[in-house]
C-alpha positions in Angstrom: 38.1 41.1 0.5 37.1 37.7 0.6 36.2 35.7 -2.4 33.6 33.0 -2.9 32.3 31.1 -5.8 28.4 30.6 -5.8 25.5 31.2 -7.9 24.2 34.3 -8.8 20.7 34.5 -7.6 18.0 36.7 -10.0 14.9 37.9 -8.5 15.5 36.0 -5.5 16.2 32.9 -7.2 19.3 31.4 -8.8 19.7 31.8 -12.4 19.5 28.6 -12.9 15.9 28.1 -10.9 14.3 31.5 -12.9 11.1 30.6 -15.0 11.5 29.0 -18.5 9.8 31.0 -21.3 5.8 29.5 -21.0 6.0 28.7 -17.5 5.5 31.5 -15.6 4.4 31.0 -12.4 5.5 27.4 -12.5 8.1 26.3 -9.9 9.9 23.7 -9.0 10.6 22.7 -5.5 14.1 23.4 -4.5 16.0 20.2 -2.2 16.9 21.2 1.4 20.9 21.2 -0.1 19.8 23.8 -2.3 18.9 25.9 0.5 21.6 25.1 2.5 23.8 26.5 -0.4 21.8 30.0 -0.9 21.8 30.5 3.0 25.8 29.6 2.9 26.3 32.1 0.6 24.5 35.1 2.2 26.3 34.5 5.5 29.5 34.6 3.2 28.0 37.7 2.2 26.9 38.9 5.1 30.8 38.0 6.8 32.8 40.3 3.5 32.7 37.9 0.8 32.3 38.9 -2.6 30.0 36.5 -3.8 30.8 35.8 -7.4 28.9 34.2 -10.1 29.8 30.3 -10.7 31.0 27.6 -9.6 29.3 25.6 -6.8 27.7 22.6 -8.4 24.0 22.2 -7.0 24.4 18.9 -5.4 26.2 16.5 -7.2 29.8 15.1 -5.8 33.1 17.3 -6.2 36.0 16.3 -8.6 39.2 16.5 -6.6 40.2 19.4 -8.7 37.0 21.5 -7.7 37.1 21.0 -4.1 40.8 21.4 -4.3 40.2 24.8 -5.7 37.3 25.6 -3.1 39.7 24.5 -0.4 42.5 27.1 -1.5 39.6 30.0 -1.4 39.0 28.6 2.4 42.3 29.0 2.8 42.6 32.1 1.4 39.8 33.5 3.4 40.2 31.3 6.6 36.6 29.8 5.7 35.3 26.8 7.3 32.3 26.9 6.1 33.7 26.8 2.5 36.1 23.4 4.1 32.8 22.1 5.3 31.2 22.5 1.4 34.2 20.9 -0.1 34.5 17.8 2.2 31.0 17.1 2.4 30.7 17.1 -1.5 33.8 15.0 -2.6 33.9 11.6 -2.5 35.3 9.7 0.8 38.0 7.6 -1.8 39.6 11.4 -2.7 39.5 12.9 1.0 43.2 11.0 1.7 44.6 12.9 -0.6 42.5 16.6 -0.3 43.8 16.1 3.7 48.0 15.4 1.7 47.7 19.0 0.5 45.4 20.7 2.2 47.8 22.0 5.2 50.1 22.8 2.7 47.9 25.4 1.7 46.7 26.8 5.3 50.1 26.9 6.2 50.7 29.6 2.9 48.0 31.7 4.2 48.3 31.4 7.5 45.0 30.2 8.0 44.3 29.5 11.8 40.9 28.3 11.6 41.6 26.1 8.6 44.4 24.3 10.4 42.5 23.6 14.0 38.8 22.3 11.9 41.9 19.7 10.4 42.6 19.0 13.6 39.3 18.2 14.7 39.2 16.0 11.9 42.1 14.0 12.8 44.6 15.7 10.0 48.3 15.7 10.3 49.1 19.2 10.0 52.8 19.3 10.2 54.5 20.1 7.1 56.4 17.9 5.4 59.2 19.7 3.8 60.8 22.7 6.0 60.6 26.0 3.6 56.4 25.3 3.8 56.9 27.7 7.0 58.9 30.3 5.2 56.2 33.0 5.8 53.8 32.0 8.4 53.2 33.7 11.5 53.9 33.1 14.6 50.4 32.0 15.5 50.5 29.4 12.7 53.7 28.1 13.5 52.6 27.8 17.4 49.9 25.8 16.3 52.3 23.6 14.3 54.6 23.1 17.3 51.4 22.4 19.5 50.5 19.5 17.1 53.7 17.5 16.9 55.7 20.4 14.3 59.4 19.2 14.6 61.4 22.9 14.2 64.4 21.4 13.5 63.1 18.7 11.0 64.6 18.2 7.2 64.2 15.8 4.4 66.0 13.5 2.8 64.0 14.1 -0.3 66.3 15.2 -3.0 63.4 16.2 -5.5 63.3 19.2 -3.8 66.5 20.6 -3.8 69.4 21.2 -1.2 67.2 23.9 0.1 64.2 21.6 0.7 67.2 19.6 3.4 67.7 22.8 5.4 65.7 22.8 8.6 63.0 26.3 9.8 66.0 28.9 11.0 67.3 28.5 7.1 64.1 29.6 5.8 63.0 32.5 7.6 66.5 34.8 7.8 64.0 37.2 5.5 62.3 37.9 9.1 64.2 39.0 12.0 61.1 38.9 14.3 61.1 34.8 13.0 64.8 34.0 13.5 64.1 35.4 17.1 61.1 33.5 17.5 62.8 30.0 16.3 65.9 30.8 18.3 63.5 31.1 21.8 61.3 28.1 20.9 64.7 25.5 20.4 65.4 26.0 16.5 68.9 24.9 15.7 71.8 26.9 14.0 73.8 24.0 12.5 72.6 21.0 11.1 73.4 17.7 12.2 74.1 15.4 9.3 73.4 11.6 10.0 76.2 8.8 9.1 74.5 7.7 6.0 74.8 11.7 4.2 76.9 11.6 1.1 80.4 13.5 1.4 79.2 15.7 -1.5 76.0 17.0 0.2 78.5 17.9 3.5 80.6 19.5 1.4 77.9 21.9 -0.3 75.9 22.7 2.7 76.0 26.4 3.1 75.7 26.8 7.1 73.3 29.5 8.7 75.6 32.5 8.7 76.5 31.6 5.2 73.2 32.1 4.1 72.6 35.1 6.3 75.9 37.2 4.8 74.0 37.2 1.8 70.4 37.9 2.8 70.3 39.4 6.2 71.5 42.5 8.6 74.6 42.7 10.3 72.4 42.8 13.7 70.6 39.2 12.7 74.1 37.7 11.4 75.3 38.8 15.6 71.9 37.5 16.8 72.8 33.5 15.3 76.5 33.8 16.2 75.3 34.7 19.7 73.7 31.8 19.5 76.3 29.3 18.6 75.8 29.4 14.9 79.2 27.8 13.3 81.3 29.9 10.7 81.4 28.2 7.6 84.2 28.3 4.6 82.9 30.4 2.4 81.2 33.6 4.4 83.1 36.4 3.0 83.3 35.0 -0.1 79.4 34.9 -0.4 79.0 38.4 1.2 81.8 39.4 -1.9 79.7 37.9 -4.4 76.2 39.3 -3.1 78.1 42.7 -3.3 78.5 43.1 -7.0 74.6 42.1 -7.5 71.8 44.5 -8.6 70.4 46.7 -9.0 67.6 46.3 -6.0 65.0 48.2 -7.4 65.0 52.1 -7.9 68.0 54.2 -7.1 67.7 54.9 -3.9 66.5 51.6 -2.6 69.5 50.2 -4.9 72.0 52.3 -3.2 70.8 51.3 0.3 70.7 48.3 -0.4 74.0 47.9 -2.1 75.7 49.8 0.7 73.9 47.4 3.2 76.1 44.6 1.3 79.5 46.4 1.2 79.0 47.1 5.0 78.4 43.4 5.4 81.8 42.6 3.4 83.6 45.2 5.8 82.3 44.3 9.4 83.2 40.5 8.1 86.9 42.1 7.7 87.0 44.5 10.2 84.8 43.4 12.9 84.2 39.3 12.5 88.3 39.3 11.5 87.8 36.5 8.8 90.7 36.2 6.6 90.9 37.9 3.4 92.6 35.2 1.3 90.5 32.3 3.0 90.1 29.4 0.3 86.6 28.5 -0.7 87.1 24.5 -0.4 90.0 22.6 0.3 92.8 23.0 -2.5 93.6 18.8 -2.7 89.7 18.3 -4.0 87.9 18.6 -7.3 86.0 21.8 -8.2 83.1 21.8 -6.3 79.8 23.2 -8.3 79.4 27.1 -7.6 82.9 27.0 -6.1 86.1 28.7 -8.0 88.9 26.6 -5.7 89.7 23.3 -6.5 92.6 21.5 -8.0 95.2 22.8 -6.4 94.3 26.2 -6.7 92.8 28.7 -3.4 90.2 30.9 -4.9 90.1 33.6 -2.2 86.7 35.8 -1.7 88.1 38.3 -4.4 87.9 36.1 -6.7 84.4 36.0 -6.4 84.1 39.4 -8.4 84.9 38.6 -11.4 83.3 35.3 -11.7 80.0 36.4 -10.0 76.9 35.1 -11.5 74.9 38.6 -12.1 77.5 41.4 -11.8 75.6 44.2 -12.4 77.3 47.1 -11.0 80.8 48.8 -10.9 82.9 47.0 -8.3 86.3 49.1 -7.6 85.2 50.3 -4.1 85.0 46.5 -3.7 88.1 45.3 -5.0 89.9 47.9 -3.2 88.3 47.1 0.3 89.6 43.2 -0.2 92.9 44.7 -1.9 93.6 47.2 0.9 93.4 44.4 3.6 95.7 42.4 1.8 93.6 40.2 -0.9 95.4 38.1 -3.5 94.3 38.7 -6.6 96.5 36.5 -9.0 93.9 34.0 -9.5 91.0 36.4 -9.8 92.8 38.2 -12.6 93.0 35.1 -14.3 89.1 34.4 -13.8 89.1 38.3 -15.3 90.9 38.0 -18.8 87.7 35.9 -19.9 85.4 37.2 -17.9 85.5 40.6 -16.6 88.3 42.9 -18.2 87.6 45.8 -16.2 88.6 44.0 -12.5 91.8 43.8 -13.8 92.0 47.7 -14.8 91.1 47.8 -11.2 93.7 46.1 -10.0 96.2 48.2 -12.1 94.7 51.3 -10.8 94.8 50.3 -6.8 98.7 49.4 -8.0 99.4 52.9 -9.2 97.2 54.7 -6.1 99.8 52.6 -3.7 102.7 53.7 -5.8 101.7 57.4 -5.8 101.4 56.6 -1.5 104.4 55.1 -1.2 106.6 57.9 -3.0 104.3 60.3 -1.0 105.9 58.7 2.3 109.5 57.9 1.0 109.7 62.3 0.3 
């Protein structure tokens, strides 16, 4: 339902035109904008709206603020008629910056008709920062490309984040259908870092199938290495981690989903072959942030248990499918003493179960 701010009219008239006590049948003329505005919002009307009492000034010029708000219910209900109200009422000194954020906005809702009027207008609709695209469609993000869109583009800006440097593919591992889309219109799966990028920043970036181990499907994760996308250091590792989270809603959606993660940890094992003990950073530099290696010391994937940032759930099938393929667990047990007592009871009891096998076979 779309949703439009106008007057409410009574008796055919606004509220604000209805006869003042003692002048009945007195009348004032009404301007030709004041038409305009009650004929705009019967075709709103007549089109779905839901006309709601308020907010239109009568003719007067728009504050930023009021046509920005306008301009987000265009957006919202791909109106450019309710663009046309907004820029035709605000001030020619604010339009520079109503056209900064107003793509911004069309680009959230996916607003076609929005985005081609801006066009026509001689707007720059590309976004600016990457993760603006994370859920348009693949109409919107055609039009993008047809206007100059850069898929592959990042930013240098660090107010927004390590996230906000990571270009489209990145942002849209939510959306299978996307990652296909970006992959058949030239999206990259690795980013290439210029000269002039800090060492640090290198060393943090999480590459695409990191981020996918944690998020995605097996079936996307072989859809981007199909595609060239570059292992990076610390895959299993973030798979382990994502593995002790939750829960994901109600039980049954927790237990698919949790078993969607632990499948993830064992095709990485089984299928991918990455190695069990692999260290999380090299061992001859400091302790990166979110990292557990460091110093000298090679923090395998299991170690990731007992230092995971929301562990939530009971992880002993876990620590046995890393144990039973030959995972280290010294260091994690030390991570355990302060921070998770019952991995190391796990431990002990995967030590006893391989006893108990071992005599089995010996008899």
């Amino acid at each position: 339902m779309m949703v439009v701010a106008v007057e409410v009219e009574t008796g055919g008239r606004r509220a604000s035109e209805a006869p003042l006590a003692g002048t009945q049948g007195c009348q004032t003329s009404r301007s030709a904008a004041e038409v305009e505005e009650q004929s705009t919002a019967r075709l709103m009307s007549a089109r779905g709206a839901n006309v709601l009492p308020s907010a239109l000034p009568h003719t007067s010029p728009y504050t930023l603020d009021s046509a920005l708000t306008i301009c987000e219910q265009a957006c919202m209900n791909d109106s450019t008629i309710l663009l046309d109200q907004a820029i035709s009422r605000l001030s020619a000194k604010h339009l520079p910056r109503l056209y900064d954020r107003l793509p911004h906005s069309a680009i959230r809702h996916n607003a076609v008709n929005i985005l081609k009027d801006l066009v026509a207008r001689g707007v720059d609709i590309r976004p600016r920062l990457p993760y603006v695209v994370s859920d348009a469609n693949t109409e919107t993000l055609q039009l993008l490309l047809d206007n100059g869109w850069d898929i592959n583009s990042t930013t240098e800006d660090d107010n927004h984040g390590t996230d906000g440097k990571l270009p489209f593919l990145w942002h849209v591992l939510h959306n299978r259908d996307l990652v296909e889309w970006g992959l058949e219109h030239g999206a990259h799966t690795s980013v290439q870092f210029s000269e002039s990028t800090p060492q640090l920043r290198r060393l943090l970036h999480q590459t695409l199938l990191e981020k996918c181990v944690a998020r995605c499907s097996i079936s996307t994760y072989e859809l981007l290495r199909s595609h060239g996308a570059p292992h990076g250091r610390r895959e299993l590792h973030l798979a382990v981690e994502m593995a002790t989270y939750g829960p994901f809603g109600n039980g049954a959606r927790d237990e698919q989903k949790h078993r969607e993660r632990l499948n993830m940890v064992r095709y990485l094992l089984d299928v991918v072959g990455l190695d069990v003990n692999a260290p999380d950073q090299p061992t001859n530099i400091n302790i990166l942030p979110m990292h557990r290696g460091g110093n000298g010391r090679s923090a395998g994937p299991i170690c990731y248990i007992p230092t995971s940032s929301m562990l939530e759930r009971d992880t002993r099938d876990l620590t046995w499918m890393l144990l039973d393929r030959g995972a280290d667990p010294e260091l994690a047990i030390e991570f355990a003493k302060e921070e998770y007592p019952r991995f190391i009871e796990d431990v002990e009891a995967w030590r006893e179960r391989q006893k108990r096998r071992s005599r089995c076979c010996i008899q």
